[in-house]
N, C-alpha and C positions, 0 to 999 in steps of 0.2 A: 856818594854816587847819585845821579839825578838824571833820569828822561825827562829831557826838556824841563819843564819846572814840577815835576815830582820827584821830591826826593826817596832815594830805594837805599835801606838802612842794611846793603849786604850785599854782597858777590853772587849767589846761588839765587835760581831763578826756578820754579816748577813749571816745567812745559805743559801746554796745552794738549792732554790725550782723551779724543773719544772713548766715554764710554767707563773712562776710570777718574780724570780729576771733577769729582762731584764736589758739594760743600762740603760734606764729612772729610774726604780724602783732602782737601784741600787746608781744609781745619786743621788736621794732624800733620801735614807736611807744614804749617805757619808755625803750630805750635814747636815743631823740632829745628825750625830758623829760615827756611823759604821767605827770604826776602821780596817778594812777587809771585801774585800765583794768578792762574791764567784759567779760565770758565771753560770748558768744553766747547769745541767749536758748535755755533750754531750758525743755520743758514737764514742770509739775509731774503730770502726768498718766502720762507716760512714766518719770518719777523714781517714782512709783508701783506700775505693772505691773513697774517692773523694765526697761526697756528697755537691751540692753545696751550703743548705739551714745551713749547719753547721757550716761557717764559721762566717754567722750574730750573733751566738748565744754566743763566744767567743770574740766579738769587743768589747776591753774595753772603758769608758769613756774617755775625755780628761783629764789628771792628774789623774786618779783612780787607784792609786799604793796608797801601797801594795794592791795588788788582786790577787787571785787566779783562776786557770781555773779548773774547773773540768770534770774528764772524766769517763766513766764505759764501762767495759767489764770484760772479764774473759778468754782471752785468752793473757798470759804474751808479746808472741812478738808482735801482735797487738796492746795492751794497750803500751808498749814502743813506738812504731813508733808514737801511738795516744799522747804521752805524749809530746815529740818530736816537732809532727804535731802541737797541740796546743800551745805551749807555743810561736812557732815560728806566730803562727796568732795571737796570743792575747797581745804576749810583757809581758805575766804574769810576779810574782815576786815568785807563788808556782804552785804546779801541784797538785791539790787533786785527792785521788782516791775513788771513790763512792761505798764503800761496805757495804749501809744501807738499800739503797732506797725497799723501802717494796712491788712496784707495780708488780702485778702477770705477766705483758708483760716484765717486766724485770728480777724478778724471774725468769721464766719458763726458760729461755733463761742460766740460770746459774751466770744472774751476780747479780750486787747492793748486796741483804741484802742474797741471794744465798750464796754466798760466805764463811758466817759465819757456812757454816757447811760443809765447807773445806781449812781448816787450810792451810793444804799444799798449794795447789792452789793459795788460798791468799795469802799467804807468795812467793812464785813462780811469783805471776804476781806484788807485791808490789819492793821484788828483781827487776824486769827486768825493772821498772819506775823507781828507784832508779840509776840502772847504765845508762839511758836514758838519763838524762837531771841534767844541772848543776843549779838545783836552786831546796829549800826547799821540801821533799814530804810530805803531809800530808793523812791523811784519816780517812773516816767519819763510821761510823758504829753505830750498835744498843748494846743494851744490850744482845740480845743473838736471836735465832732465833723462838725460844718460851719457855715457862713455863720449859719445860722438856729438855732443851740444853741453860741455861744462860751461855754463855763463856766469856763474855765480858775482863773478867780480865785476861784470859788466849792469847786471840787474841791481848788483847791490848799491851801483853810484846811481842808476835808474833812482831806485828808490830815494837815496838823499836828493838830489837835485827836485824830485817831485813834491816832496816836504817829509817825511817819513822820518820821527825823533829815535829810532833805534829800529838795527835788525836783527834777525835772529836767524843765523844759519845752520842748518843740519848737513854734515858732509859727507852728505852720500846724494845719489842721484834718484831720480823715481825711480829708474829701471832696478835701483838696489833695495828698495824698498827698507827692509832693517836688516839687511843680508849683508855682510865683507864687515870692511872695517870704515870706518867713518876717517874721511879725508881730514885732516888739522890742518893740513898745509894750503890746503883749499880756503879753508877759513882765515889763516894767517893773510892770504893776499888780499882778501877781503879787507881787512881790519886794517891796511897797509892804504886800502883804496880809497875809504872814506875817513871824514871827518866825527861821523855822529858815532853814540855807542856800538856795539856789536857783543851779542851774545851766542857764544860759540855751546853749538850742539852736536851730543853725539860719541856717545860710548863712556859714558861718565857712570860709572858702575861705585869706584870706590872714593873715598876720601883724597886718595892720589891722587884718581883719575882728576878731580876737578882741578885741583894744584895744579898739575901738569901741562890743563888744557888750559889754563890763562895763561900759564908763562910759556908755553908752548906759542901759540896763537895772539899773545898782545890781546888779548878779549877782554872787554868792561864785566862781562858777564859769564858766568858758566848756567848754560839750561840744563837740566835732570829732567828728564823724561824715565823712559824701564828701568832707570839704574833704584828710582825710588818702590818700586812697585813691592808691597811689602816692606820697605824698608827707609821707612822714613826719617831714619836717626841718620840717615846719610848727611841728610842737610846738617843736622848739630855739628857729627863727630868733623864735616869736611870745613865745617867753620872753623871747630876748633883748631883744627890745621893750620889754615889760612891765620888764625888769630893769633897761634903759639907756635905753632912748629912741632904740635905734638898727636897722636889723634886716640882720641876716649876708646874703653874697649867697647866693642860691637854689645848692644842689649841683653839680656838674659834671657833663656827658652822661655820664663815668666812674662817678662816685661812684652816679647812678642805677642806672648795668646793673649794676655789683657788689653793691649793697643787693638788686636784686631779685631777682640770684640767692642770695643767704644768706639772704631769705626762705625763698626757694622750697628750700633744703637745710634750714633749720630745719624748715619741714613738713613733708620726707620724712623727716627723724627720727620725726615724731609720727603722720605717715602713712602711709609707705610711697612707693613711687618712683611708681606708677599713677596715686593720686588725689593726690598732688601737683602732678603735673605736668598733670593736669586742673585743676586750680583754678590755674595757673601761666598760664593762658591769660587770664584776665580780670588775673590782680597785673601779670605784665608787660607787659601793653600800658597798666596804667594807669600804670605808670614811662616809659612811655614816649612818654605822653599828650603833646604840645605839642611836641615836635620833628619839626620837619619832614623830610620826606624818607624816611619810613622806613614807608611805604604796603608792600612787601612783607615787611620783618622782620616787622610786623606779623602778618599771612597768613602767615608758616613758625609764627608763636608757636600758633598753635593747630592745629598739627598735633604738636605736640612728643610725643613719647611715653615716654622717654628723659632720663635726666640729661645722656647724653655731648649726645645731641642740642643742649639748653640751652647746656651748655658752650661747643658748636661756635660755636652762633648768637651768644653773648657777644662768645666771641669776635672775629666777625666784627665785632659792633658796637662793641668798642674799637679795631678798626682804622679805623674811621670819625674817632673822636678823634686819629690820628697826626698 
């Protein structure tokens, strides 16, 4: 498989989500078979003034190509300079441009999933990333911006005729935020409309799910977004699928609490011991999502302040496995 002239060694792609695909998280989802993995979005706005906390947010891993940076705005010469700006700090291999994201501070503002209810614009600021930068553009969007304005199919030839080497559709609208079910068949006419790849987003929870969603949908691509959160053997076991027709069992209570503590030490490399261990609060209880009985480990995870703290709680949670 190949966006434009990078080649992508795999079906499964990790979506770009604020706030969780950091390096660490991004690391452990390449190592378990994420063929592509995508930076947090950052704003070409801030890549502009110069802001100095944005530069952390585009540092790719060591070896973590193909990767893409993603960026959002909605002003074309800024998102150019932003595209520019980025690739030059991240060494990327694509430039995605963010015209899904559904959150009302970035709505209000005219960008993310904004954008889908103006065409021109979007097409005007996709043009000015395109003649920006000499490597792949992609971009991410919804199915439409609600009930009453589904354009997906129409935005999505938009984007090819503009020049854009792959898109990536989530099938649901703003208005649904991560709420219902995510439309396939919405993505299918997509994928029916254009010529370039398409990576179908949107309710991919199991190793099924991804099966399902390319042959469902004719998709070059399957995106994992929540379906990975905590659980990042999705990618291996749904390859394995894809590869044999068969799928590995699910990790052991072990193999979880050890993955989510070498997260959480791969972040305090990149972050420090403080704000790691804050954001250690939402990774491990999502490792820890679906076993029972652990209603108080739970409740000590967010008080952590401390590595040893972590340690101890591990700890205690592989004497649970004796």
């Amino acid at each position: 498989m190949h966006i434009a002239n990078v080649p992508i060694r795999g079906r499964l792609i990790l979506a770009p989500m604020a706030g969780v695909t950091d390096r660490a998280f991004r690391q452990i989802c390449r190592e378990q078979g994420a063929a592509l993995t995508v930076t947090e979005m950052v704003s070409a706005k801030a890549l502009h003034f110069g802001d100095k906390k944005t530069p952390r947010l585009l540092a790719l891993g060591a070896g973590e190509h193909p990767a893409a940076a993603q960026i959002f705005g909605s002003e074309p010469e800024t998102m150019a300079e932003g595209a520019v700006r980025a690739r030059e700090i991240s060494g990327c291999d694509i430039i995605d441009i963010n015209m899904g994201c559904p959150a009302p501070k970035i709505v209000n503002n005219g960008d993310g999933s904004a954008l889908m209810r103006d065409i021109k614009k979007a097409e005007a600021v996709l043009r000015a990333v395109r003649a920006a930068v000499d490597c792949p553009v992609t971009v991410k969007f919804r199915r439409g911006w609600d009930e009453k304005s589904v354009n997906c199919v129409e935005f999505a030839q938009m984007c090819e005729q503009a020049g854009a080497d792959l898109i990536a559709v989530h099938g649901r609208t703003r208005a649904q935020q991560y709420e219902g079910k995510a439309d396939w068949d919405a993505i299918a006419q997509v994928k029916r409309a254009v010529h370039i790849p398409v990576a179908a987003n949107g309710d991919v929870f199991t190793p099924e799910d991804a099966a399902e969603i390319l042959s469902y949908t004719g998709a070059d691509f399957a995106m994992i977004g929540r379906g990975a959160l905590g659980n990042p053997w999705l990618f291996a076991r749904a390859n394995a699928l894809l590869e044999t027709g068969s799928v590995p069992p699910e990790p052991s209570f072990l193999e979880r609490v050890d993955t989510a503590v070498r997260q959480i030490e791969l972040a305090m490399d990149d972050k420090g011991e403080r704000v790691a261990l804050l954001e250690a609060r939402k990774h491990v209880n999502w490792y820890l999502k679906g076993v029972p009985g652990l209603k108080e480990f739970k409740k000590r995870v967010s008080t952590l302040t401390t590595m040893d703290e972590l340690y101890a709680l591990a700890q205690q949670l592989r004497a649970l496995a004796d």
